[in-house]
C-alpha positions as CSV (number, residue, x, y, z in Angstrom):
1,X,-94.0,-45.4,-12.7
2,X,-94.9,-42.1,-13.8
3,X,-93.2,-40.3,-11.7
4,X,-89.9,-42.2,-12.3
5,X,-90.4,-41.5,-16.0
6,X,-91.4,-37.3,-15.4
7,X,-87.9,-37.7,-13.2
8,X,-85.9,-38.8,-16.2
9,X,-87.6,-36.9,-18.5
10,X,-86.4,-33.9,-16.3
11,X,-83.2,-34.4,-15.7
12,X,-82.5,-35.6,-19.7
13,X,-84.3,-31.6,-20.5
14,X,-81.9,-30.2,-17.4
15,X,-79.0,-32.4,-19.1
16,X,-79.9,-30.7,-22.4
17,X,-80.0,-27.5,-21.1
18,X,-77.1,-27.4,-19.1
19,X,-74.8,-28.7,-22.3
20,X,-76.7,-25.7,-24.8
21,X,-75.3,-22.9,-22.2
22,X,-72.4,-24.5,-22.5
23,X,-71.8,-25.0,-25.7
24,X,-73.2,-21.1,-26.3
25,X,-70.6,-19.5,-23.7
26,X,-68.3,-20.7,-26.1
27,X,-69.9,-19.6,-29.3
28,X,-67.9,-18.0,-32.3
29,X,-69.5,-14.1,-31.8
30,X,-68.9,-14.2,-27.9
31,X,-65.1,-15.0,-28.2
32,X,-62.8,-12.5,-26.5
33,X,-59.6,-11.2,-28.3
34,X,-57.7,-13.8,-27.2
35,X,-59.4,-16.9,-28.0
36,X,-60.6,-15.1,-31.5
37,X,-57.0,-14.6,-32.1
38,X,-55.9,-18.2,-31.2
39,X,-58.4,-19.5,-33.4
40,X,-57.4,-17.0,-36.8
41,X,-53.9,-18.5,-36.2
42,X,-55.0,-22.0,-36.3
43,X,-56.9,-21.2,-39.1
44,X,-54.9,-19.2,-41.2
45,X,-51.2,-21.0,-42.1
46,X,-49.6,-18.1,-43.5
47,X,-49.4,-16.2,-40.3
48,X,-46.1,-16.3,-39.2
49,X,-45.7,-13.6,-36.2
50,X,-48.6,-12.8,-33.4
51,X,-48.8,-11.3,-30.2
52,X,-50.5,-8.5,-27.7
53,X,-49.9,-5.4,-26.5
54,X,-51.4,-4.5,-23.4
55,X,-52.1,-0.4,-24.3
56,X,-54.4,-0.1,-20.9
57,X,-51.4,-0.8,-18.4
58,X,-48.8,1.1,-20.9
59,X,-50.7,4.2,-20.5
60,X,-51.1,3.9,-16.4
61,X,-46.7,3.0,-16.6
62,X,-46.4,5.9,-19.3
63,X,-48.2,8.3,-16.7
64,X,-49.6,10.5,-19.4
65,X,-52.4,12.8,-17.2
66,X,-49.0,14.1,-15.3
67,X,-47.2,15.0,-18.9
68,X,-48.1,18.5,-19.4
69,X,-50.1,19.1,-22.9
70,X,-50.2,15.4,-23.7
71,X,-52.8,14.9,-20.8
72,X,-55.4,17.7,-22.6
73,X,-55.0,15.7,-25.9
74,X,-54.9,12.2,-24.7
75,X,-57.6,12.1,-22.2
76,X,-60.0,13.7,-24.0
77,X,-59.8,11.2,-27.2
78,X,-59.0,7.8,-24.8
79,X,-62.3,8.6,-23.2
80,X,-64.2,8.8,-26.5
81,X,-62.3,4.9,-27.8
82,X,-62.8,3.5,-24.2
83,X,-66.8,3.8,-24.4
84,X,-66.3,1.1,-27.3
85,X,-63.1,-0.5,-26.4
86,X,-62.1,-3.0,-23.2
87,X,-58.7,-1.0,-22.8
88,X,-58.3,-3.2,-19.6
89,X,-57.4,-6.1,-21.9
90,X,-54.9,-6.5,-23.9
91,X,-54.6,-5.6,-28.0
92,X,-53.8,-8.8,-30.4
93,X,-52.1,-8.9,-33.3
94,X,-51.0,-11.4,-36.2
95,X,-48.9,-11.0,-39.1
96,X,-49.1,-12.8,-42.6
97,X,-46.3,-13.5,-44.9
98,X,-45.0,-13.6,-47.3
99,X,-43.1,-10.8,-47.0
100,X,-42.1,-8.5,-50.1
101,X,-38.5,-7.4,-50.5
102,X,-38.4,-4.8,-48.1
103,X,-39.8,-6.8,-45.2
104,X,-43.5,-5.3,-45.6
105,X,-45.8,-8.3,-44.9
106,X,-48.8,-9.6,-46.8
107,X,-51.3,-8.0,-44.3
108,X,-51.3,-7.7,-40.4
109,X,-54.4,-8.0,-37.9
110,X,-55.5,-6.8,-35.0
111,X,-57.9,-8.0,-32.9
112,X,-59.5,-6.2,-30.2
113,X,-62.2,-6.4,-27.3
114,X,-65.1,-4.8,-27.8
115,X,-66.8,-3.0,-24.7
116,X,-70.1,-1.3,-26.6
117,X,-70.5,-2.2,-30.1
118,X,-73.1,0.8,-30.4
119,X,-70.4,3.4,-28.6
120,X,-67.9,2.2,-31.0
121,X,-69.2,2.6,-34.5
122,X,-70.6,5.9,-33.1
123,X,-66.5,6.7,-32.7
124,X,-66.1,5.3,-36.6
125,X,-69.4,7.5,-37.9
126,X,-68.2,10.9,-36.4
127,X,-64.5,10.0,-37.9
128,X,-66.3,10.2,-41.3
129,X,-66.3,6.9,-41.8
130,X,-69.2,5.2,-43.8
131,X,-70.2,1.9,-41.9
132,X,-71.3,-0.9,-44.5
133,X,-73.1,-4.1,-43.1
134,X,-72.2,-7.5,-44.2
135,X,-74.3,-10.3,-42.3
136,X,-73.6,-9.4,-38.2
137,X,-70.5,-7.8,-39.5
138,X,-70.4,-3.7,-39.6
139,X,-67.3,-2.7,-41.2
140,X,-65.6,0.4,-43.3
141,X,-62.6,0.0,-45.8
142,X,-60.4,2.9,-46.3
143,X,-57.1,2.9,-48.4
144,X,-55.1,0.0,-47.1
145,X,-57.6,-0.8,-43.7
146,X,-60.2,-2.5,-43.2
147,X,-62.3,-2.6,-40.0
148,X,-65.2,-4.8,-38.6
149,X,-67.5,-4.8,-35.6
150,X,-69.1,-7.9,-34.7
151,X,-70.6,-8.0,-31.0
152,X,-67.5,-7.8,-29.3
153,X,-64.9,-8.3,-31.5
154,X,-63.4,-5.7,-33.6
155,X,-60.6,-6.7,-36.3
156,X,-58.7,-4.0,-38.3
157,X,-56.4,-5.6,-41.3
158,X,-54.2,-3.4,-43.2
159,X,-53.2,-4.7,-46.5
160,X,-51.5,-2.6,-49.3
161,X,-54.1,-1.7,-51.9
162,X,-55.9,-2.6,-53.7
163,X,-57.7,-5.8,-52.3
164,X,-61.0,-7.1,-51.2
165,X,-61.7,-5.5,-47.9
166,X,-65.5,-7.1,-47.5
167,X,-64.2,-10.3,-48.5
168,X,-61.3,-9.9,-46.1
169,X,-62.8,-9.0,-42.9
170,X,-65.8,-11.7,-43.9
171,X,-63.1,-14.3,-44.1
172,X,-61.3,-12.9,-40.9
173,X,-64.3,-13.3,-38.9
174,X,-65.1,-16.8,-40.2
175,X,-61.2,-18.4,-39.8
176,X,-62.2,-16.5,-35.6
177,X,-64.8,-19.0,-35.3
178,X,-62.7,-22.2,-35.4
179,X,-60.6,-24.5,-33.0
180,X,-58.4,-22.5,-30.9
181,X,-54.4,-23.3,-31.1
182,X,-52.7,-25.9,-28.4
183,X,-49.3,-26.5,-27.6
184,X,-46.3,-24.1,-27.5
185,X,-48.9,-21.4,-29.3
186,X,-51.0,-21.2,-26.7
187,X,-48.9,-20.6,-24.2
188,X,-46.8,-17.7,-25.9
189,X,-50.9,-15.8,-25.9
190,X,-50.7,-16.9,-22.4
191,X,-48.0,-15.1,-21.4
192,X,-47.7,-12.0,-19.3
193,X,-46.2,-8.8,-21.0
194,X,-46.7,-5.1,-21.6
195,X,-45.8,-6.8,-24.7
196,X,-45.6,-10.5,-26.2
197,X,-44.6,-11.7,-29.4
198,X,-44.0,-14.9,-31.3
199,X,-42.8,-15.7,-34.3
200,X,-43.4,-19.7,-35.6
201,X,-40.1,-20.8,-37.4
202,X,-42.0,-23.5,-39.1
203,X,-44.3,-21.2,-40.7
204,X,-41.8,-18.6,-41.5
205,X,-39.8,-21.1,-43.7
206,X,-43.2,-22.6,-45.3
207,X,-43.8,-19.2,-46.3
208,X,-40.1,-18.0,-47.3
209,X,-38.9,-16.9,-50.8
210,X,-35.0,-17.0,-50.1
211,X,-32.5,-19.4,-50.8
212,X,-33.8,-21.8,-49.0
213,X,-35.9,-23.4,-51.7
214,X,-33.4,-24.2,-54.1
215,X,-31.8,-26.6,-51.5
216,X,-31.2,-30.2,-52.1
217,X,-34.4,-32.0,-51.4
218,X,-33.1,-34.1,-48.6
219,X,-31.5,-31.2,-47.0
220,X,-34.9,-29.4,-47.4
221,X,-36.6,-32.4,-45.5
222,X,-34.1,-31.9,-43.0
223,X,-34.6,-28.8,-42.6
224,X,-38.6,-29.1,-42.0
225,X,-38.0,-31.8,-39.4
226,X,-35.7,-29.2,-37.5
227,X,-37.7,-26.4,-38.0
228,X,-41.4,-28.5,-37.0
229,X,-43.4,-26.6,-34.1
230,X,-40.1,-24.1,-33.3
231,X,-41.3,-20.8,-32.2
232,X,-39.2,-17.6,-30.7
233,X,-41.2,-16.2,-27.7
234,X,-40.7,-12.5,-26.4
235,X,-41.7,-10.9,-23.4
236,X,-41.1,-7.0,-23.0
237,X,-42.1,-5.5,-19.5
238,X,-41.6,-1.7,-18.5
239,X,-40.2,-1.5,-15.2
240,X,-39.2,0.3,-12.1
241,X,-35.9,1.9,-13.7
242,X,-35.4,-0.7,-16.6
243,X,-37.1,-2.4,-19.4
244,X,-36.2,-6.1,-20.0
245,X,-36.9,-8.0,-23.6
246,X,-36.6,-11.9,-22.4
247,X,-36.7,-14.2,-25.9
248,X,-37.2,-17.9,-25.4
249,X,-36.1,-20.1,-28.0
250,X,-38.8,-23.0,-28.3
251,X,-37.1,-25.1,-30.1
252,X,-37.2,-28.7,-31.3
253,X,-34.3,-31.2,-29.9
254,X,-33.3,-31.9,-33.5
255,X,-32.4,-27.8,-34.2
256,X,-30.6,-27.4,-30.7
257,X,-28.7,-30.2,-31.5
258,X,-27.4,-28.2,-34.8
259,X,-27.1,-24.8,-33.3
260,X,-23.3,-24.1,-33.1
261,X,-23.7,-21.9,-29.9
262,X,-20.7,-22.4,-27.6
263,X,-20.8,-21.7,-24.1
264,X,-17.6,-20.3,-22.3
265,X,-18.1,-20.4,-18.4
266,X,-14.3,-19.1,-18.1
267,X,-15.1,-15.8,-20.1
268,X,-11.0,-16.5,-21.9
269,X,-11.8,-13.9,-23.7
270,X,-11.1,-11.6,-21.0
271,X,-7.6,-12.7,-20.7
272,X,-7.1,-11.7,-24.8
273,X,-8.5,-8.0,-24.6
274,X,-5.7,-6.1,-23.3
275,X,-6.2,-3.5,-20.2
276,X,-8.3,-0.6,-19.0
277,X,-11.5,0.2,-18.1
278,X,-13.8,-1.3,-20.2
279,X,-17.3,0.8,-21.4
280,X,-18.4,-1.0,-23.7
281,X,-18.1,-4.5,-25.3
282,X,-19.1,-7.1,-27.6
283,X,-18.4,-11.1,-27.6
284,X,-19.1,-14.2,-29.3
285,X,-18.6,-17.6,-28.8
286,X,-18.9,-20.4,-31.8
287,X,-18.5,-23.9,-32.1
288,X,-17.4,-23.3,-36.0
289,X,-17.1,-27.1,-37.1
290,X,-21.2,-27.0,-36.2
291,X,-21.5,-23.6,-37.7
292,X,-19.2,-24.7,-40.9
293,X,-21.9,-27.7,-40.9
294,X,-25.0,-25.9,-41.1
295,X,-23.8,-23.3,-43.3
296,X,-22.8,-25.8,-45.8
297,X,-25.8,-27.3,-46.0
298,X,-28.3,-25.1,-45.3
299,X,-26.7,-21.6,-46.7
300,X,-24.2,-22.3,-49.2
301,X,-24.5,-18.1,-50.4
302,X,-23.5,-17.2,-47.1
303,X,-20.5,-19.5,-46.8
304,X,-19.7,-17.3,-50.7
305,X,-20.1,-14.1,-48.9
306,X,-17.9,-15.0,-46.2
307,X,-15.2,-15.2,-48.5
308,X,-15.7,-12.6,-50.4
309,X,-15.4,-10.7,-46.9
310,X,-11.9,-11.6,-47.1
311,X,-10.9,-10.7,-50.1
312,X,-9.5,-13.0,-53.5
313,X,-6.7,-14.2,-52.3
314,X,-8.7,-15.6,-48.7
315,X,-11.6,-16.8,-50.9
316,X,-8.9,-18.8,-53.3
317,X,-7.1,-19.9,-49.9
318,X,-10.5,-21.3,-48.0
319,X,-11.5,-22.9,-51.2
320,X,-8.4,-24.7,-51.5
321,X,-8.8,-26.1,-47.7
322,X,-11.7,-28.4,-48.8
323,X,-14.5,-29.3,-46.4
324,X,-14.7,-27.4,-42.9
325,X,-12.6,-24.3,-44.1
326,X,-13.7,-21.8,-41.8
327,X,-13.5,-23.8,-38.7
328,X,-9.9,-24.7,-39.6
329,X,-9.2,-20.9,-39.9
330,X,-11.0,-19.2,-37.2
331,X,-11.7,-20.7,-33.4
332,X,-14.9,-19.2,-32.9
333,X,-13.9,-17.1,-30.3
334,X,-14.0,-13.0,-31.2
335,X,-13.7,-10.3,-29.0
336,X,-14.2,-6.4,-28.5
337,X,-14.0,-3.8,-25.9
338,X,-13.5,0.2,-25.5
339,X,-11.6,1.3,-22.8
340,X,-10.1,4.4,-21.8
341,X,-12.4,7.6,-20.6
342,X,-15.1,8.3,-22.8
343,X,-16.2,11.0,-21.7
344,X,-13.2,13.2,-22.4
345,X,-13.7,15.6,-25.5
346,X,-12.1,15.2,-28.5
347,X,-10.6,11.8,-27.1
348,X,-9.3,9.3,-29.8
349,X,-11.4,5.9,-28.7
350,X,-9.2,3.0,-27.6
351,X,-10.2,-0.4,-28.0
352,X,-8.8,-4.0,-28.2
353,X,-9.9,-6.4,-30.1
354,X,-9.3,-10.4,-30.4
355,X,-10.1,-13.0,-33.4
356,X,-9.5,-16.5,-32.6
357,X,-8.1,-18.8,-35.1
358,X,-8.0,-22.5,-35.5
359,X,-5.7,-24.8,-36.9
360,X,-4.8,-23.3,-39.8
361,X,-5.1,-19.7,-39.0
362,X,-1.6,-19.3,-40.1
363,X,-3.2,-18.7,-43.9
364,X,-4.6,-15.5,-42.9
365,X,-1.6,-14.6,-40.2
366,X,0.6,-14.3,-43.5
367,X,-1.8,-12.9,-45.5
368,X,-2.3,-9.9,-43.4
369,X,1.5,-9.9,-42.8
370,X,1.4,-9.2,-46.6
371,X,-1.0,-6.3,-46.8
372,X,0.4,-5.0,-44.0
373,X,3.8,-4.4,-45.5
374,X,2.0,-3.4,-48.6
375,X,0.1,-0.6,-46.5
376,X,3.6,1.0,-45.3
377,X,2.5,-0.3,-41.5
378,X,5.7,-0.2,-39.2
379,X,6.7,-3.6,-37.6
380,X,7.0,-3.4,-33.9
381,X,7.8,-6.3,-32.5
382,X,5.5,-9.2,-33.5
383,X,2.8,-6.0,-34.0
384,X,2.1,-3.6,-36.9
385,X,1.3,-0.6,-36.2
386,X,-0.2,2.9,-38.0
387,X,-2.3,5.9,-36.9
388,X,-2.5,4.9,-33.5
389,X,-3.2,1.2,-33.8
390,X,-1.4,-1.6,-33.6
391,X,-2.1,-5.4,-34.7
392,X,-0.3,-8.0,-33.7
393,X,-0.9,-11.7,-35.4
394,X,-0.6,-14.8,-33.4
395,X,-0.8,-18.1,-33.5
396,X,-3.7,-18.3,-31.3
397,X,-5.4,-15.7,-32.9
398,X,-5.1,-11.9,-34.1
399,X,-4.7,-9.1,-31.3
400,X,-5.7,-5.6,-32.0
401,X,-5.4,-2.7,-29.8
402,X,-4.9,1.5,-29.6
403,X,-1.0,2.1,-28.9
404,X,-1.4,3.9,-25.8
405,X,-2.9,0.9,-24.2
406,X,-3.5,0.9,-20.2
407,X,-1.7,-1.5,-18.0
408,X,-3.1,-3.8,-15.5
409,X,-5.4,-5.7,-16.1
410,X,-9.5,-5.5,-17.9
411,X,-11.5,-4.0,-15.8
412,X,-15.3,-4.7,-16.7
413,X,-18.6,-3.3,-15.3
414,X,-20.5,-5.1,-12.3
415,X,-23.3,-5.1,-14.2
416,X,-21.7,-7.2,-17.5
417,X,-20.9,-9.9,-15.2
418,X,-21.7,-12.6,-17.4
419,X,-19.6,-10.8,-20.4
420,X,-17.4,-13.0,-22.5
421,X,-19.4,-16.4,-21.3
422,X,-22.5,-16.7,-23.4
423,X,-22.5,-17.1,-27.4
424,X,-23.4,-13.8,-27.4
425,X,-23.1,-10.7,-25.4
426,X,-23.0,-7.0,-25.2
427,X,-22.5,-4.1,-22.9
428,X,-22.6,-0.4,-22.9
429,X,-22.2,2.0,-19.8
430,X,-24.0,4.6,-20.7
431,X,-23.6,6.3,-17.8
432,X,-19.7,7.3,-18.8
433,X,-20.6,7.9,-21.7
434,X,-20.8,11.5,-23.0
435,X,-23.6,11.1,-24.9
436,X,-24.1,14.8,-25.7
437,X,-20.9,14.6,-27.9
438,X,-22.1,12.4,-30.3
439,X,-25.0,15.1,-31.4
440,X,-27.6,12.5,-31.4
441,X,-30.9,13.5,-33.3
442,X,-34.6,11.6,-34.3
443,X,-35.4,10.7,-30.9
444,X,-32.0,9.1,-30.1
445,X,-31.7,12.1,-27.3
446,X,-33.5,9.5,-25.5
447,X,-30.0,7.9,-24.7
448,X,-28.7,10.6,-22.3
449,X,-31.3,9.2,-19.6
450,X,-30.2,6.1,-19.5
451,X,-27.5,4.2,-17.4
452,X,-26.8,0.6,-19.2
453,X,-27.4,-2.0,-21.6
454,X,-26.5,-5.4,-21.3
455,X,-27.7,-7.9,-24.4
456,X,-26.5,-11.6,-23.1
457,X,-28.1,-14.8,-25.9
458,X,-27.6,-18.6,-25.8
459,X,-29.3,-21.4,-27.5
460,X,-32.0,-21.3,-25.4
461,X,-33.0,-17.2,-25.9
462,X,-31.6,-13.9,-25.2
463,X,-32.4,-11.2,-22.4
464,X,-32.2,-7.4,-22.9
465,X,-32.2,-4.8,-20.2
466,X,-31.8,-1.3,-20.9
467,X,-31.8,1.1,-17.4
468,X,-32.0,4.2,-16.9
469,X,-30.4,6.6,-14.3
470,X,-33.3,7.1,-12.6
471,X,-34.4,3.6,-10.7
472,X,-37.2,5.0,-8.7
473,X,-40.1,5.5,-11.8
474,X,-41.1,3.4,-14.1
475,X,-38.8,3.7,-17.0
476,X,-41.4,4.2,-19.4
477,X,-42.7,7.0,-17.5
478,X,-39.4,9.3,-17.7
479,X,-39.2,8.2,-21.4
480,X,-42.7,9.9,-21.7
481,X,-41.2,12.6,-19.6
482,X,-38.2,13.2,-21.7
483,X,-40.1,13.1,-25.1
484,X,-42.6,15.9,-23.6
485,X,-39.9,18.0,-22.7
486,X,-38.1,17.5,-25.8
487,X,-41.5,18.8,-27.5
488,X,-41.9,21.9,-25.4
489,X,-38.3,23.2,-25.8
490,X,-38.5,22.3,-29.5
491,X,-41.8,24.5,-29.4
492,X,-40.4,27.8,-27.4
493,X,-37.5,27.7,-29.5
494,X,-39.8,27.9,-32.6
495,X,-41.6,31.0,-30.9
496,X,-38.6,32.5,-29.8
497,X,-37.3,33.1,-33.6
498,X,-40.6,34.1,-34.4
């Protein structure tokens, strides 16, 4: 009998045991980055945006020990922050709103894994910095940042002055030690990136000082419903040749069902833009009796500046159509290329354009017919035409185009297949371009290395891809490249004149 009980006493001790580690592998001061960050956004409602950034694998795609001059610096002050820091994980971040007028936000974290806590306030003490202990936490406040060290976590807030840095980084630490987020949150820290973001809706209109609040209350409710658990997830990666920024819209069934983005698997557009060889474009596809909808009752001020886009007398004429004005003016459909050879000098651009109207489109056909005449513009035809460009109101919509249009028909790039299709999209061949015309300065120079840009959104997200001419490196590495160089020549030139 004694045995049996010594057995079960055992293996209730061994039970014990067993749950402790457990429960300690998961304790508050152990957390990496990651699940510390989950759990400050659970904790802390007014963050609206979060994220990471994974520095380590930037710098190995940026290929900074073979960029002359930038290795010497670099190296020598990486190896110092990597003694304290795990570079080989990524850097998280969350921003809190509100946001003040000029898009500042309230403050904005970052959260960080901590390889040697010692070997990192070392780095902070030779900076200058005076380290200051509050409980575990060892932290230093200067101007608008604040940064703590607890094991290994470090969190750096910056806030504009003055406020309570102690308290701050105290409370930071605490809201770390919480339940971690579920759902659609968790998965956007999940995701793999050289950079991820995500941006909660929901949060982003509880925290809003716009408009928006002086709604209707039921339209308000309405609103919250449609906006409940809806985040925006982005994904940037830095690739062979290109970068691509893929958005996913994570939104709820209610929202998608209002969003008055209109698919157009025929691209139509195509056949209203006129001829030549297209370089660049823009498109857009609406369903305007949804978009006439939401505006009304979710943005009233923009439905106002709308028409006073187009003037008194087109203000006075949608107000007098009643309910669903603009869809019974414009179609929804709008369309934009240039075509010709860019990279001639001194060449006047040519471009058509196309604005779809709607059932009542007519009011605007006859009031541009008005200022037209008014403007001395010479009547061609159905067209009007001065300086080089002609417009020509229909009944389907307005045509615009340079007068010494191309004929055949619109040739576009191979690589803007899906141009004129989604809600949204946007080329630019870069590669025809002659960018050195344009006398780009503040880093735009960049431009002249790359080949395309093609911008194509729908209700369910948007995908970017920028490449360069170069598809053999790692686009982030000739970017590095070109910004060295830039450097250097700007730094001979300076010793030249000396």
């Amino acid at each position: 009998m004694n045995l049996v009980k010594n057995a079960c006493r055992f293996a209730l001790i061994a039970a014990i045991g067993i749950f402790s580690l457990t429960s300690c592998s998961g304790d508050a001061d152990e957390r990496d980055a990651k699940a510390a960050t989950s759990s400050l956004i659970n904790e802390n409602k007014s963050i609206v945006a979060f994220g990471h950034v994974s520095i380590g694998e930037l710098l190995t795609k940026l290929d900074y020990k073979h960029i002359p001059k930038v290795n010497a610096i670099v190296s020598a002050e990486l190896s110092t922050w990597e003694k304290g820091i795990d570079l080989s994980k990524p850097v998280y971040y969350a921003v809190q709103a509100p946001f003040a007028k000029d898009g500042t936000p309230d403050a904005v974290y970052g959260i960080i894994n901590v390889k040697d806590q010692a070997a990192l306030l070392d780095k902070f003490t030779s900076m200058g910095y005076a380290m200051e202990k509050t409980g575990e936490i060892s932290y230093f406040n200067e101007d608008d940042v604040t940064v703590g060290v607890r094991n290994k976590l470090a969190i750096v807030i910056s806030r504009k002055a003055p406020y309570d840095g102690k308290a701050m980084i105290e409370k930071a630490f605490k809201e770390t030690e919480g339940d971690e987020s579920k759902g659609k949150l968790e998965d956007i820290l999940k995701q793999k990136g050289d950079i991820v973001a995500g941006i909660s809706i929901e949060r982003l209109y509880g925290t809003s000082n716009t408009s928006l609040s002086a709604l209707p209350e039921a339209s308000k409710q309405e609103l919250q419903k449609m906006v409940a658990d809806g985040y925006i997830q982005t994904v940037v990666s830095f690739k062979r040749g290109e970068v691509t920024i893929n958005s996913k819209n994570m939104f709820s069934a209610l929202l998608k069902d209002r969003l008055f983005f209109k698919e157009d698997n025929q691209a139509t557009v195509l056949k209203k833009l006129g001829s030549g060889n297209a370089y660049m474009g823009i498109s857009a596809n609406m369903d305007m009796r949804k978009f006439d909808s939401f505006i009304t009752q979710f943005a009233p001020d923009a439905k106002d500046k709308i028409g006073d886009m187009v003037g008194e007398m087109g203000s006075m004429g949608l107000a007098m159509m009643g309910d669903n004005a603009l869809s019974k003016v414009f179609s929804g459909q709008l369309g934009l290329v240039a075509v010709g050879d860019p990279s001639v000098e001194g060449m006047i651009p040519e471009f058509n354009f196309f604005l779809g109207l709607g059932s009542e489109g007519d009011f605007l056909v006859d009031m541009f017919k008005g200022y037209a005449m008014m403007g001395g513009m010479q009547q061609q035809g159905t067209a009007y035409v001065m300086g080089g460009m002609a417009i020509d109101p229909r009944k389907d919509g307005i045509y615009g185009y340079t007068v010494n249009k191309g004929t055949g028909g619109l040739k576009i790039p191979a690589f803007a297949k899906d141009f004129g299709k989604k809600p949204f999209s946007m080329f630019v061949d870069l590669g025809r371009i002659n960018l050195d015309s344009f006398e780009l300065s503040n880093g735009q120079e960049v431009l002249t290395i790359m080949e395309s840009l093609v911008i194509n959104a729908d209700e369910d997200g948007a995908e970017v891809i920028l490449k360069s001419k170069d598809g053999s490196t790692n686009i982030l590495k000739q970017i590095g490249a070109f910004y060295a160089q830039m450097g250097m020549d700007r730094v001979d030139a300076l010793e030249a004149s000396m």
